[in-house]
N, C-alpha and C positions, 0 to 999 in steps of 0.2 A: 614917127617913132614914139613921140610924147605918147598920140594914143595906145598903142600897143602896150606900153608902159603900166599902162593907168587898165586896159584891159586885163594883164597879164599880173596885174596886183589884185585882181577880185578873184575871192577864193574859188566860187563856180568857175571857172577857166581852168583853171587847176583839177578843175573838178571831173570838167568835159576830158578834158583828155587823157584822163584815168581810163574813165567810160572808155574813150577810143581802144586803147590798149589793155587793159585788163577785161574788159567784158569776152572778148574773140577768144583771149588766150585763155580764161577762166572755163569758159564751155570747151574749148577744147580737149582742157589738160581733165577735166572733172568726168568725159564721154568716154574718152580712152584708155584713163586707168578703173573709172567705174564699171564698162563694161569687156575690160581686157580679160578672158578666159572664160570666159561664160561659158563655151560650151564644154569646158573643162570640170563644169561643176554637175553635170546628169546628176548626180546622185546627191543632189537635194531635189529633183521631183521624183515627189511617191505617188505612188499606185495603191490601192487598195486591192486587194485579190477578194471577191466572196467563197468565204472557206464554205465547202461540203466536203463530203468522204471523195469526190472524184477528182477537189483539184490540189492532193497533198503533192503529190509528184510535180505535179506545174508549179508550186508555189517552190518547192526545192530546186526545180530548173531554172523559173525565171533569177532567184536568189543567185545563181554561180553563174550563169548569161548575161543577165540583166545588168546597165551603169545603175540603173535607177533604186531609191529607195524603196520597199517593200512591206507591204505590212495587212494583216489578215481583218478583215471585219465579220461579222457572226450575219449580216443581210443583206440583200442589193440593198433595203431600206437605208441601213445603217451607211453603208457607204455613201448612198447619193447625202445621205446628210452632210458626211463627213463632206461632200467635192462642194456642195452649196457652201459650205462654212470657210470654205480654201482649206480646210486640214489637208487635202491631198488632191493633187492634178488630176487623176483619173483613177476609173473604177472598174475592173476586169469581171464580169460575169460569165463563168464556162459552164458548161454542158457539154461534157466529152465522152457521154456515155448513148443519151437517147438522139440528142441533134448536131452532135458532132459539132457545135458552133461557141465560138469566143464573141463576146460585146464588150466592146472598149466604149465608156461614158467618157467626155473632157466636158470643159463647162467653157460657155463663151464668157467668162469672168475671170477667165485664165489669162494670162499674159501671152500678146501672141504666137512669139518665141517658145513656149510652153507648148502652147497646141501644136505646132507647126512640129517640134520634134515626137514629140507622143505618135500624132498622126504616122509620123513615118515608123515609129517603133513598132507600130501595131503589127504591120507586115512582115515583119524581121519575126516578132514573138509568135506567129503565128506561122510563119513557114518555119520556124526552129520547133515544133512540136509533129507538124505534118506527119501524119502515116498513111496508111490505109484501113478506112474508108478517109479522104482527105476530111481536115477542118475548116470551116470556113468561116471567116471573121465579120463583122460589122463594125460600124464606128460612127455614135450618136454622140450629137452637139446638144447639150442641154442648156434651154434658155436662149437659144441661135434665133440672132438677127440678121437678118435677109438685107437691111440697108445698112450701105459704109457710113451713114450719117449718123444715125440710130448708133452703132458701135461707136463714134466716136462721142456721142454724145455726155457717157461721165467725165470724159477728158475736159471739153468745153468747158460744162459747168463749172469743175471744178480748178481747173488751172486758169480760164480768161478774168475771173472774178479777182485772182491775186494780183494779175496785172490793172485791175482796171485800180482796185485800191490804193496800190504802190505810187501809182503815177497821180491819183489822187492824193494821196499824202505828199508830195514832192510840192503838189501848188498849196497846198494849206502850210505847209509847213515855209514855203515863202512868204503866206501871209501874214504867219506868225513874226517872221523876222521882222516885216515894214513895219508891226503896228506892235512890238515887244517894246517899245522904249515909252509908248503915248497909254497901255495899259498894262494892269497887272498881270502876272505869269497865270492866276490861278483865273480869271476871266477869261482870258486866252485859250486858257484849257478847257476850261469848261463849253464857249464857244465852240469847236470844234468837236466836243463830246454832240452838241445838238445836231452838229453838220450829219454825221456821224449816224446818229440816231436817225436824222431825213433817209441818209442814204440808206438805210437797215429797212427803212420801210415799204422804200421803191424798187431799190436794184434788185432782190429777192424776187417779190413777187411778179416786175417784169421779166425775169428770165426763167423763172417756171412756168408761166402762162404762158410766152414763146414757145419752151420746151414740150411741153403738155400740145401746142397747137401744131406743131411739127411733126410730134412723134410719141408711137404707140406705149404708154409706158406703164408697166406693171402696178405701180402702186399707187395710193390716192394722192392727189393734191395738196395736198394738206403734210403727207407725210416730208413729201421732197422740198416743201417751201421750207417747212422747218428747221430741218436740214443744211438746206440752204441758209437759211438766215444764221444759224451758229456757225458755218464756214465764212461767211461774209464778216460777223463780230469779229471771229478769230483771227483771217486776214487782215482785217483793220487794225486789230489789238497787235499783230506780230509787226506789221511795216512801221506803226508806230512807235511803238518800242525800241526799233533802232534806231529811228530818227532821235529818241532821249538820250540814248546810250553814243550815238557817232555821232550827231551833230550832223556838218556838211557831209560827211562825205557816206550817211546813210540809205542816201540814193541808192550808194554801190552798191553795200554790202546786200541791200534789199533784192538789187537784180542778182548778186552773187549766189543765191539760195534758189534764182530761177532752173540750171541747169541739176543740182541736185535734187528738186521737188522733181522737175519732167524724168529724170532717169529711176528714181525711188517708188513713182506715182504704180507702177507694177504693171502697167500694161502693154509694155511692151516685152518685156522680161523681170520675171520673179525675182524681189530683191533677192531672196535665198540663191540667186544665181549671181549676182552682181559679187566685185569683189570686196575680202571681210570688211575694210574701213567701212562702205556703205550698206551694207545689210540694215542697218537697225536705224540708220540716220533719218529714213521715213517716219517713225513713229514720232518725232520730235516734231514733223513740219506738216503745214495744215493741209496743201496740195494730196500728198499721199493718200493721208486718211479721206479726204474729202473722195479722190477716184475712187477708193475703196469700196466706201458706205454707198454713193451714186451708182457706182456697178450693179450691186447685190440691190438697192430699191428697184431702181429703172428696169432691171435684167429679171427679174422675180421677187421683188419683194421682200430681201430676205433681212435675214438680222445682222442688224448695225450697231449693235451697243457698243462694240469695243472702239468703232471708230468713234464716235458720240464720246465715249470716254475720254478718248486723248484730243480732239478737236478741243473738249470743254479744258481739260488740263491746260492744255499750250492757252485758251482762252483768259485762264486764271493767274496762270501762272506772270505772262505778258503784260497784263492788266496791271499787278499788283507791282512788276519793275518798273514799269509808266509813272505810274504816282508817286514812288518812292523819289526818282530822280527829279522828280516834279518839282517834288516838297525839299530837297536839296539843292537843287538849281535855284541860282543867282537870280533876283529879282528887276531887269534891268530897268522898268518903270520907277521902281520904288528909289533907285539908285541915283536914277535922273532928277525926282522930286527932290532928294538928300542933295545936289548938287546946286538946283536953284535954292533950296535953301541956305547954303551955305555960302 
């Protein structure tokens, strides 16, 4: 019983069995109300219709048939932009006059859930117009990868990296505790900043040189380490941050932000589908943006600034809470010297 005692007074104990019980019920309670009604929300995915004089009538029918949002573009060009950018799930091309045929575009950058209902709408839109001579549909996957590896590939990148950090900061962050009383706070820190630094140099560029060796991917080398490496900063700068802000029990809160990053990250369904509390909580957390920007490089190359923007933001932002609490926090070395002093 003494040992038990003597175990059961060390805060980590305290700490694991948080872990036991809040981790299961946290993912649970965050999967079930984040995506309870989803298929209730059709009408956050739009369509783009390409206007000419033949499809004003189909644009008025899809409108009073249609769950889905609706909205006109002036080219196939302009739409296929619009579907590479995510302005809009899919992009209707008709010809109801010379070929009698519909083309539904989806992007494999769409969230599964996305594609999976589009796919089947197509059918519906398309026997809801049928006359004679009948119309006959198509339905192209733009940027479509042939391996389930390959498609999970932004998730990898960009979610294993937060875990590998996390659990990285959990042992720095005990090393910090054994060796907080024999140096200073700001040694400490700065230490860790070089760990830090090692790791930005290596885990990057190992796991794009993997990625690259595995798998066929649209853009250069150079663009997705980059990339990489300000997702990797980011991660570091947010898992740490908490550990400034909670102390022990920042483990938690760090795994706590696992189940909202995976359900936010949009690849399995549209945050615009998720329910309100979570729509916009992506933009905040690096996960997200990081599957985001890795989608659109990997899948076609395409433009990432806006994730670039908010990875660098949360990067800034995180960074600058760090050293404030730093420069606040209790110096327990120096505290120790004022004791043998005294």
């Amino acid at each position: 019983m003494k040992s038990f005692k003597e175990v059961w007074s060390i805060t980590q104990t305290k700490v694991g069995l948080m872990f036991a019980l809040i981790v299961p019920v946290l993912f649970l309670v965050v999967w079930m109300t984040g995506y309870h009604g989803a298929t209730d929300r059709l009408d956050q995915l739009r369509i783009a219709v390409v206007k000419d004089e033949t499809t004003t009538e189909l644009y008025k029918k899809l409108q009073s048939d249609s769950p889905f949002s609706l909205k006109e573009v002036s080219s196939e060009t302009e739409g296929m932009k619009q579907l590479d950018a995510g302005e809009v799930e899919m992009v209707l091309v008709a010809d109801l006059i010379d070929k009698k045929k519909m083309t539904f575009y989806v992007n494999q950058a769409n969230a599964e859930f996305a594609n999976g209902i589009l796919k089947q709408a197509t059918a519906e839109i398309t026997q809801g117009i049928n006359g004679q001579p009948a119309v006959s549909s198509d339905i192209i996957i733009e940027h479509q990868v042939s391996d389930f590896s390959m498609s999970m590939l932004p998730l990898l990148l960009g979610f294993v990296i937060y875990i590998a950090v996390m659990t990285m900061g959990i042992q720095f962050n005990l090393v910090t505790q054994i060796l907080q009383k024999r140096f200073s706070k700001w040694s400490l820190f700065w230490s860790k900043q070089l760990l830090h630094g090692i790791v930005l140099l290596v885990v990057p560029l190992v796991m794009v040189s993997l990625a690259f060796a595995f798998a066929d991917i649209e853009t250069s080398f150079f663009k997705v380490w980059a990339f990489q490496l300000l997702l990797t900063a980011t991660c570091i700068s947010v898992t740490q941050m908490n550990f400034a802000i909670f102390g022990p029990i920042a483990p938690l809160v760090n795994v706590a932000l696992i189940p909202f990053q995976l359900m936010t990250a949009g690849n399995i369904v549209p945050p615009s589908m998720l329910a309100p509390f979570y729509q916009t909580i992506g933009h905040y957390l690096p996960v997200p943006n990081a599957v985001g920007g890795l989608t659109r490089l990997i899948y076609f190359d395409g433009d990432i600034s806006s994730f670039i923007l908010r990875l660098t933001v949360i990067l800034l932002v995180t960074v600058a809470v760090t050293l404030i609490l730093t420069a606040v926090r209790r110096d327990q070395a120096h505290i120790v010297e004022m004791k043998r002093a005294s």
